[in-house]
C-alpha positions in Angstrom: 0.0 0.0 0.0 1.3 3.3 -0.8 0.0 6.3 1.7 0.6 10.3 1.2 0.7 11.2 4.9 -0.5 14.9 5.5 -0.4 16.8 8.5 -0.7 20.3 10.1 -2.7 21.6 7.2 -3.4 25.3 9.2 -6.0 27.0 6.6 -3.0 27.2 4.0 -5.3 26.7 1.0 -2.1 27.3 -1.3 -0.4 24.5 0.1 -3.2 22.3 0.6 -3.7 22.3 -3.3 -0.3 21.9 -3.9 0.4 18.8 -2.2 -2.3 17.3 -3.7 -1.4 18.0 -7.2 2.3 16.3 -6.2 -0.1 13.2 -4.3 -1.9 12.6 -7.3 0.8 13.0 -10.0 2.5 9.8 -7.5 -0.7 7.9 -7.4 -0.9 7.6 -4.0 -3.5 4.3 -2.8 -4.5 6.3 0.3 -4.0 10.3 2.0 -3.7 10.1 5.7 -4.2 13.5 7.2 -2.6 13.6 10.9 -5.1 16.5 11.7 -4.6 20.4 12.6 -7.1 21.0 9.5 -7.9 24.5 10.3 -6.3 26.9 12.7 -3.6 29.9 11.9 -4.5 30.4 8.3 -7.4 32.2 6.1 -9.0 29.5 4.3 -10.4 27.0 7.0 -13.4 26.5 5.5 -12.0 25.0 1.7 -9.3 23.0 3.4 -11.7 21.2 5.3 -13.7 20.6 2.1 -11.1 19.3 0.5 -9.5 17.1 2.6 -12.6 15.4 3.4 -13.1 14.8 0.2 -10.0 13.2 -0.5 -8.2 11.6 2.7 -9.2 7.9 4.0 -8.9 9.1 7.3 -8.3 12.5 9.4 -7.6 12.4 13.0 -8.4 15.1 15.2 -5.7 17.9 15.6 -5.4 20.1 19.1 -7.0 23.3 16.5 -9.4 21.7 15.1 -10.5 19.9 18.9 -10.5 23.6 19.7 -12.6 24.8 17.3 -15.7 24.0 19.5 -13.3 22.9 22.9 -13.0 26.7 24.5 -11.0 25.3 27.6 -8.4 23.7 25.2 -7.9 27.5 23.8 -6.4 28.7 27.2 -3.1 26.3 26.2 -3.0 28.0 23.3 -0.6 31.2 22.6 -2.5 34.5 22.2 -1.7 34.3 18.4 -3.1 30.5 18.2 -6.3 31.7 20.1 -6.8 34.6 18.0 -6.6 33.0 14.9 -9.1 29.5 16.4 -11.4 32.2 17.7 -11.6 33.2 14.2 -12.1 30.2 12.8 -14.8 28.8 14.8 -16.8 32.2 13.3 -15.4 31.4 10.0 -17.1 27.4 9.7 -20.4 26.9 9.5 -21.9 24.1 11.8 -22.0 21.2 9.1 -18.4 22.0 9.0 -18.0 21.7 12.6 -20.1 18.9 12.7 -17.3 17.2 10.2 -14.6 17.9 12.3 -16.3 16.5 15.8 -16.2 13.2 13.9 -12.2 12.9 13.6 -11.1 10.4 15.7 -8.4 11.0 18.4 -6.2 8.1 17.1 -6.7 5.4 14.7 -5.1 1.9 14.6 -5.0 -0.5 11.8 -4.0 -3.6 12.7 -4.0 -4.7 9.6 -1.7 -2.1 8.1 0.2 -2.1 11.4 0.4 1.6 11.5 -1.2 3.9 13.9 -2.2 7.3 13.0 -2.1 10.3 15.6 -2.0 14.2 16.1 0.4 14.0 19.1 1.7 11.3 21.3 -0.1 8.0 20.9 0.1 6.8 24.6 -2.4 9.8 25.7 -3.6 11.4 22.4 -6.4 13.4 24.0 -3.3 15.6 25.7 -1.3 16.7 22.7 2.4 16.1 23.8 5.1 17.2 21.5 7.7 14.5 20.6 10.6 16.4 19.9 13.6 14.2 21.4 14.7 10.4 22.2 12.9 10.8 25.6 9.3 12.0 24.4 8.7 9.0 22.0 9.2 5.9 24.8 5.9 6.0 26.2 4.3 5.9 22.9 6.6 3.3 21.9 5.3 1.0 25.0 1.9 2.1 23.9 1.4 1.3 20.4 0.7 -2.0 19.4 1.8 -1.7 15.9 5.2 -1.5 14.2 4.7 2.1 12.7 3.3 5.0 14.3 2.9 8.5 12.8 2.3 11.5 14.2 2.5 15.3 13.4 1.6 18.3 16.1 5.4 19.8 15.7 5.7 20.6 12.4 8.9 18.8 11.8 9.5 16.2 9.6 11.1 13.4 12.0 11.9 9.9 12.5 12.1 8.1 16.3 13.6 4.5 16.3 12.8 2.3 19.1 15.3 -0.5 19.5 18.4 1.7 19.2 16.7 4.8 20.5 17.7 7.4 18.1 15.5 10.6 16.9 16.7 12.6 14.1 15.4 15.2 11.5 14.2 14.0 8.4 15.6 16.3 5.0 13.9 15.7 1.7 14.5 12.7 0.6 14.1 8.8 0.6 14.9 6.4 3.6 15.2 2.2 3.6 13.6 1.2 6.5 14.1 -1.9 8.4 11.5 -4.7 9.2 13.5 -5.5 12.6 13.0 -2.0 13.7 10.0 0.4 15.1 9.4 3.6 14.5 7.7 6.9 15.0 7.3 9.5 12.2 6.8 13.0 11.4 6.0 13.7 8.0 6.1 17.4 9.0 3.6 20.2 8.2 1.7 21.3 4.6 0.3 24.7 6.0 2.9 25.2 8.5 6.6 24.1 8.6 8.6 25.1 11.4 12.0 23.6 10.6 13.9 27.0 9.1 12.5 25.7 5.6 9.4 27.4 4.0 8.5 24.4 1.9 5.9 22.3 2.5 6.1 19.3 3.9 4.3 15.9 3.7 5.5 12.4 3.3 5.4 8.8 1.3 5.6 5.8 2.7 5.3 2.3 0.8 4.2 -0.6 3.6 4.9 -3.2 0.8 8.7 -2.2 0.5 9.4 -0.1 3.5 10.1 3.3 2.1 9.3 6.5 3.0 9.7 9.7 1.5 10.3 13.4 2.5 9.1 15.5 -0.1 9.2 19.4 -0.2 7.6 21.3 -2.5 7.5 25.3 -2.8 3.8 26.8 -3.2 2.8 30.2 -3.4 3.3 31.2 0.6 3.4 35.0 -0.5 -0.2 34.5 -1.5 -1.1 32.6 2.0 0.1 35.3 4.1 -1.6 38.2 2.1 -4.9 36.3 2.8 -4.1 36.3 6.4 -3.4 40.0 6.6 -6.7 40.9 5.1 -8.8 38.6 7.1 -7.4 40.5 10.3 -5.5 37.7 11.9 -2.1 38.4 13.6 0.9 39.4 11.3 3.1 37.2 12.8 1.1 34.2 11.2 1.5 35.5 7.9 5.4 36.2 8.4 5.9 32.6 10.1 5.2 31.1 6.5 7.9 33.2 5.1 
């Protein structure tokens, strides 16, 4: 099975479309999107459309949870609330009906992947898993041999056995069938690693390999579109 894995879409229309263009020119079997549909960004409303309409599965993102959650907003940063606060205005309640639907986590046994937002041993509380230390109690958790997970905008990988984390470049990686592993295919809408290009990934189950891949949209467009919906500058310069 060959899977696009999507994550941390953030309202970035441009992006959104993009990666799918790239998804479907590799003839992808399934899109997985590792949630944080909406959130930061002007166009919550079409990215929600559209993903629906073409991922297998979506689970549920800490943004999108807080499009209807108002206590999760207080963890948020006064940017973050701004911008969800927004949102929630901005979605009309089939939407949010949609989103209150994504599941938390999703495990297929079958596949033997697990699919999360944040840290698969307590998924309802959004941990980041940045270093060596933050991925063992997922690893102890999660019954299958691959896990993937998105929340930090950083394409990643976390091996179990010889307990190693490392940043993920664009590019391709052999993986091993005697090892576990965690994954960050890093962000569409929203990279955070010093790189402005999107970020997804591509793995093949059947021969093991995954794929970085980094595309560049049109993130001058994005950002305008946050400055005239009113939403803090500094989202509109992050994507720069």
């Amino acid at each position: 099975m060959k899977y696009a894995i999507v994550s941390d879409l953030h309202s970035n229309l441009e992006a959104l479309e993009t990666a799918l263009i790239e998804i479907n020119k590799r003839g992808a079997d399934q899109i997985i999107c590792l949630g944080d549909v909406v959130g930061y960004g002007a166009n919550p409303s079409e990215c929600l459309k559209k993903i629906c309409d073409q991922a297998e599965e979506i689970v549920m993102g800490n943004h999108d949870q807080a499009v209807e959650d108002i206590d999760l907003r207080s963890y948020f940063n006064d940017w973050a609330r701004e911008a969800i606060e927004w949102t929630a205005k901005m979605l009309k309640p089939e939407a949010k009906r949609k989103i209150r639907n994504f599941s938390p986590i999703i495990i297929d046994q079958k596949a033997n992947i697990t699919w999360s937002h944040s840290s698969i041993h307590e998924p309802d509380e959004f941990h980041y898993l940045f270093q060596t230390g933050d991925a063992e109690p997922s690893f102890k958790k999660m019954e299958t041999r691959f896990g993937f997970f998105g929340h930090t905008h950083v394409p990643s990988v976390f091996h179990e056995k010889i307990k190693e984390a490392r940043y993920l470049p664009a590019g391709q990686y052999q993986l091993s069938k005697h090892e576990r592993y965690l994954i960050n295919p890093g962000s569409v809408g929203q990279p955070r690693d010093r790189n402005p290009k999107l970020s997804f990934a591509l793995f093949d189950s059947d021969e093991l390999m995954l794929e970085i891949v980094r595309l560049d949209y049109d993130n001058q467009k994005a950002a305008a579109k946050i400055r005239k919906a009113g939403l803090p500058v500094f989202l509109a310069d992050r994507l720069l």
